[in-house]
C-alpha positions in Angstrom: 11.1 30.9 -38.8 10.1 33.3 -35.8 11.2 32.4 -32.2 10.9 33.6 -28.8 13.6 34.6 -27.0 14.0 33.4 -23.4 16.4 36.3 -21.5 17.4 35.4 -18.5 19.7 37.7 -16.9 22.2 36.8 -14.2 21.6 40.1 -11.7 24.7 41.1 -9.7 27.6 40.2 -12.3 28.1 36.6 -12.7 32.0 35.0 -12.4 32.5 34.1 -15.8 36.3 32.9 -14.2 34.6 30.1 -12.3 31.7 29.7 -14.9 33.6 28.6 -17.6 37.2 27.9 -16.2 40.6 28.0 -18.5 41.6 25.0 -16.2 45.1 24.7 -18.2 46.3 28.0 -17.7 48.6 28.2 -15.0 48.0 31.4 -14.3 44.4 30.7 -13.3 45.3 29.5 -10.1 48.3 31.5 -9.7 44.7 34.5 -9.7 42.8 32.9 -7.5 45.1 30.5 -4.4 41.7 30.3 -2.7 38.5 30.5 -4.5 39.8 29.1 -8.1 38.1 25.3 -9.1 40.1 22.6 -9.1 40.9 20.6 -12.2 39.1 17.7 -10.4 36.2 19.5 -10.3 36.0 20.6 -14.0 33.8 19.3 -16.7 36.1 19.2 -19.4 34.8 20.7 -22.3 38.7 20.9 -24.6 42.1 21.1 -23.6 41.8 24.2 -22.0 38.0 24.9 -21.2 35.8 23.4 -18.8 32.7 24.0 -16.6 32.2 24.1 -13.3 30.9 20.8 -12.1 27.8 22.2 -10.6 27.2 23.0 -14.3 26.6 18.9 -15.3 22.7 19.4 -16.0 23.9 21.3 -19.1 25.8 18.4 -20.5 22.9 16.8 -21.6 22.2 19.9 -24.0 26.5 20.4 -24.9 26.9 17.1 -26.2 23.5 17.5 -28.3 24.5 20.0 -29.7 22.3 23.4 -28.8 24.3 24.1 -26.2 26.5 27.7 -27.2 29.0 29.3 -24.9 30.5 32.4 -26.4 33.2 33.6 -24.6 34.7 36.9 -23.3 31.5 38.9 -23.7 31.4 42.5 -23.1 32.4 46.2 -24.4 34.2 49.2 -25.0 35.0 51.3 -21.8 33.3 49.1 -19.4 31.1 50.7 -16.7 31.7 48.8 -13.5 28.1 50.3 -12.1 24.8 47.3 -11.6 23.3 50.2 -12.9 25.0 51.8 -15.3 26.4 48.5 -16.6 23.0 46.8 -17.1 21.4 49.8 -18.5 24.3 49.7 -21.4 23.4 45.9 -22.0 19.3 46.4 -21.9 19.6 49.3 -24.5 22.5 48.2 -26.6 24.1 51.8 -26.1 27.4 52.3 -26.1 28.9 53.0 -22.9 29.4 56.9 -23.5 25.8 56.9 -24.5 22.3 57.0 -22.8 19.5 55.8 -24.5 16.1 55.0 -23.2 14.8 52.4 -25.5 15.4 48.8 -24.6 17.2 47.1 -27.4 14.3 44.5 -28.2 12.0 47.2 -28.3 14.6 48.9 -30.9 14.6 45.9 -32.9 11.1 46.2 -34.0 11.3 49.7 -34.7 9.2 50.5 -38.2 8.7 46.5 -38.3 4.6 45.6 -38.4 3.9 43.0 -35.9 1.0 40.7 -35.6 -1.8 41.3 -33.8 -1.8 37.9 -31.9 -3.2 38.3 -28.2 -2.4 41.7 -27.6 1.3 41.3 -26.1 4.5 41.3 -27.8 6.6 40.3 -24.5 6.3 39.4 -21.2 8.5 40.8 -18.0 8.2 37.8 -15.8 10.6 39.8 -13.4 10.8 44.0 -12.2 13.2 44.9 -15.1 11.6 45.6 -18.4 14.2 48.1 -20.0 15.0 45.6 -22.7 11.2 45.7 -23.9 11.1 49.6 -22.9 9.7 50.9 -26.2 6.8 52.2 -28.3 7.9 49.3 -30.7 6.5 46.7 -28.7 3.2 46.2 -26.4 5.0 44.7 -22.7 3.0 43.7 -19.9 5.0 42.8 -16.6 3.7 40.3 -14.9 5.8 38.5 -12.1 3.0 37.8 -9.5 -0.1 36.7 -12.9 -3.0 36.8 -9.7 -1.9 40.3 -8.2 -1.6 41.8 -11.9 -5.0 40.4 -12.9 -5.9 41.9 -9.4 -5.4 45.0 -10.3 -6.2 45.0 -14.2 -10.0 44.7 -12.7 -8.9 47.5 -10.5 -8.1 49.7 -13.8 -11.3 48.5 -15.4 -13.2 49.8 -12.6 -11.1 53.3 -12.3 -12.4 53.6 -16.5 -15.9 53.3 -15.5 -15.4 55.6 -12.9 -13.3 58.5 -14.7 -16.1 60.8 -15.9 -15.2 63.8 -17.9 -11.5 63.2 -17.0 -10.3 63.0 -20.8 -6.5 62.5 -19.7 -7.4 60.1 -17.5 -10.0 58.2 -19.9 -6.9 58.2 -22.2 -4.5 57.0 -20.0 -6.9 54.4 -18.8 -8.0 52.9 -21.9 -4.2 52.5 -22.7 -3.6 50.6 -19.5 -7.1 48.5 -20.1 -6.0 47.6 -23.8 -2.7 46.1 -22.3 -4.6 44.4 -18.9 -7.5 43.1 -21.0 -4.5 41.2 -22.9 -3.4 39.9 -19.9 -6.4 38.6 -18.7 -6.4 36.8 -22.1 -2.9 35.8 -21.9 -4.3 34.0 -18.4 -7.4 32.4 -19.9 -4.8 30.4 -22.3 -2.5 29.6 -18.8 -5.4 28.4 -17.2 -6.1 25.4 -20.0 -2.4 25.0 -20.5 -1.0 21.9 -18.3 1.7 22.1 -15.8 5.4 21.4 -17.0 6.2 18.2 -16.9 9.5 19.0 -14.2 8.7 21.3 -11.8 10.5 24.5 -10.8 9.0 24.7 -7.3 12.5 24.0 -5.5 13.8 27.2 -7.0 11.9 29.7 -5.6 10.6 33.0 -7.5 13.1 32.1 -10.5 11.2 28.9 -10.5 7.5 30.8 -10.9 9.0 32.9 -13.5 9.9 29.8 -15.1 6.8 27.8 -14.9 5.2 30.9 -16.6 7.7 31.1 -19.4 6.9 27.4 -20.1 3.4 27.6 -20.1 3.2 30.7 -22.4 6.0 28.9 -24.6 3.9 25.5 -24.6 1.1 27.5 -25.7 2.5 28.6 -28.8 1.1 32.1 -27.4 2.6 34.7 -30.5 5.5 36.5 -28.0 8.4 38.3 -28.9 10.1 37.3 -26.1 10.1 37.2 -22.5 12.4 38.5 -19.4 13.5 36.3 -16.3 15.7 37.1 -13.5 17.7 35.2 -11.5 19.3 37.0 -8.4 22.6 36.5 -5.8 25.6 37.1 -8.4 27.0 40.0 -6.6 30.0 37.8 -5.1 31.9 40.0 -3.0 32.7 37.8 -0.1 32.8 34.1 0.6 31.8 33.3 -3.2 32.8 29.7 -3.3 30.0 28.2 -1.7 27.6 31.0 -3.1 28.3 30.9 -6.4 28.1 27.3 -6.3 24.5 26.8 -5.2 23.9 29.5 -7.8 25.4 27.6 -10.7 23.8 24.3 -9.4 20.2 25.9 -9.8 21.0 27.6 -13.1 21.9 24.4 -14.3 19.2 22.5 -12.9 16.4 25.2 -13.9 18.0 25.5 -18.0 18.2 21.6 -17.9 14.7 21.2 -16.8 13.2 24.1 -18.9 14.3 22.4 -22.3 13.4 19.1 -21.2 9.9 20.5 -20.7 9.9 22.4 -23.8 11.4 19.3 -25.8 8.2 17.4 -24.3 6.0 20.2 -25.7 7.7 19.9 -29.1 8.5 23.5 -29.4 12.3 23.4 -28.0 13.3 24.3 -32.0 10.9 27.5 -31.6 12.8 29.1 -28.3 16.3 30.2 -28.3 17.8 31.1 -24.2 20.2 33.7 -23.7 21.7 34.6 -20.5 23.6 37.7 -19.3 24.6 39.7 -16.9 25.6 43.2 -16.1 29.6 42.6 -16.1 31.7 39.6 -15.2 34.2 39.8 -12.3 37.7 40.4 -11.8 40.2 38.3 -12.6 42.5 38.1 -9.3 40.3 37.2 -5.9 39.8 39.8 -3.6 40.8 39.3 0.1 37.4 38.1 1.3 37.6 34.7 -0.8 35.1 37.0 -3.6 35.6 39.1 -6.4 34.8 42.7 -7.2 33.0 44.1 -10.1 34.5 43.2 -13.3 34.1 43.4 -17.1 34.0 40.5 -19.9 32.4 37.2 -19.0 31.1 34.3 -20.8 27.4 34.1 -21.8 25.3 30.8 -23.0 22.8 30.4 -25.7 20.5 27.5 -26.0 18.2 26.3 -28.5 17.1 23.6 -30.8 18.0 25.5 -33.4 21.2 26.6 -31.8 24.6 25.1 -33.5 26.3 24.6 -29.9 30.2 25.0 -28.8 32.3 27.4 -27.8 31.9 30.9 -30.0 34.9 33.4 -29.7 38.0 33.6 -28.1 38.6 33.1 -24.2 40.4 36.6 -22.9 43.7 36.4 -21.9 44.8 36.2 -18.9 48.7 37.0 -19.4 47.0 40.7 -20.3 44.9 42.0 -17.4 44.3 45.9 -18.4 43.6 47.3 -14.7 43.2 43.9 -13.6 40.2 43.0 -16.0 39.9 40.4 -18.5 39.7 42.3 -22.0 36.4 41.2 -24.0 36.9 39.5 -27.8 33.3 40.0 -28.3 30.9 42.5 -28.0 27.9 41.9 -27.0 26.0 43.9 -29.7 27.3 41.2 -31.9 25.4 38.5 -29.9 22.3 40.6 -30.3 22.7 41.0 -33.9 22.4 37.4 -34.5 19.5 37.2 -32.5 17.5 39.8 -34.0 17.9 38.1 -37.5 18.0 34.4 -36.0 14.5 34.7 -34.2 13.2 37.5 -35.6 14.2 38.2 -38.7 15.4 41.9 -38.6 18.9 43.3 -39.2 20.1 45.4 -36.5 24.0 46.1 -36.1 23.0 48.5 -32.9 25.5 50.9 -33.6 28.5 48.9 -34.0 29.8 48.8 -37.9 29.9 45.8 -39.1 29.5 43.8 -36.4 31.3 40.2 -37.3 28.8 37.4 -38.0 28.6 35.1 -35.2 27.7 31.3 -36.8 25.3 30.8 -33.7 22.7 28.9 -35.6 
């Protein structure tokens, strides 16, 4: 069966250290004096891995199993650049390579999709590299009343254009993809609102709310993009990244209790990511710079939850970064033939199977 992915990436380079904490390793602490989590404060997840406590609301989903944390995620030569690094994990390139092409976008390359309302993915947030691509028909849309605004705006330039045929060409592109829209909206306007509401969380929460509706909807997507911001912990992370954690927890809780309620939880699979993780000793402003292999956590109801690969070591620290055990590519792979049924190994040989559903 087809489902939509749900990306949500984690802008600024989330601590995976503090994310998912190796609470028995003595060496943890010995890292991080002042910013590491105490045991006490540690959701136990096995003899050696926990969560951060903020990270409770996910509990619900880990002990029903469609829950997935795969650990140590990242890649060969790690670019410590926001840019550069999240350019690498939006085009699945390798990091001595520059491709333009968002990797959902290469997924479908040569593959016939259907026809449905017009959209293959949504950008609920500013970043659409992953969905950059002739493969796919993407329409970003974080603000649906200003983009509607100015899809009549468009309709109106077309009528106005004349003998201009580079501009009636370029128009009638931009009108095919607005008029979509505009039917995408008709079906939000007769959808109801989620059941828990993501009004305490800000912009994340709108993005959400619209994810929801268009998931509820059963409207044909590929997938769609959400952002969450803040992760960029250089300084006084502690009580940051805890109100971060808190309302990733809370907003991933509520979405699949709102999308159980609509019956279509089996028909979505989450992913989150970020750009890098962070290093492994603190820094001496109680943060942590720019880093390299961090956890990431897949959700689902078709989703065969636990703890995928191995945690990094943290007796081996090359330049002071954990080394990854799994590259992300893989994670993609399994995706791409989970929800949508292609086979893509995006450039790395055999990439190992990961049993994530």
């Amino acid at each position: 069966m087809s489902r939509v992915l749900l990306l949500v990436e984690l802008r600024g380079g989330n601590d995976g250290l503090n994310t998912v904490i190796p609470f028995s390793d003595r060496r943890y602490g010995q890292l991080r004096p002042k910013i590491g989590v105490a045991r006490e404060r540690v959701i136990q997840l096995n003899e050696q891995i926990g969560l951060h406590e903020k990270l409770e609301p996910l509990m619900e989903a880990w002990k029903a199993g469609d829950l997935a944390i795969v650990q140590g995620v990242g890649y060969p030569r790690p670019n410590r650049s926001h840019f550069r690094s999240i350019e690498i994990w939006d085009t699945a390139s390798a990091s001595t390579e520059t491709l333009n092409e968002g990797w959902i976008a290469r997924s479908f390359e040569k593959v016939a999709l259907p026809a449905g309302v017009g959209v293959d993915c949504i950008v609920a947030d500013t970043n659409a590299l992953p969905a950059a691509g002739p493969a796919l028909r993407t329409v970003v849309m974080p603000d649906v009343d200003k983009f509607l605004g100015q899809a009549r705006m468009v309709r109106t330039a077309a009528a106005d254009s004349g003998r201009n045929d580079a501009l009636e060409h370029i128009l009638s592109v931009a009108h095919e993809v607005t008029s979509a829209a505009a039917g995408l909206r008709a079906i939000l306007d007769k959808s109801p609102p989620p059941g828990i509401g993501y009004g305490h969380l800000g912009g994340f929460g709108t993005q959400l709310d619209l994810a929801t509706r268009l998931v509820a909807a059963k409207v044909p997507l590929v997938a769609v993009k959400l952002a969450m911001t803040g992760f960029d912990t250089h300084n006084a992370q502690p009580p940051m990244h805890e109100k971060l954690l808190d309302q990733l927890a809370k907003a991933l809780g509520a979405l699949r209790r709102n999308l159980m309620a609509a019956n279509v939880w089996k028909e979505v699979v989450v992913m989150t990511y970020s750009e890098f993780g962070r290093r492994a000793r603190e820094n001496a402003n109680n943060g942590t710079d720019h880093g390299t292999a961090a956890p990431l956590f897949v959700m689902g109801g078709g989703v065969k939850g636990g703890l995928h690969g191995a945690y990094p070591s943290l007796a081996e620290l090359p330049d002071g970064d954990l080394s990854f055990t799994v590259d992300f590519r893989s994670v993609y792979s399994a995706l791409a033939s989970e929800c949508w049924g292609v086979q893509r190994d995006y450039g790395v040989r055999q990439p190992p199977r990961l049993a994530l559903f």
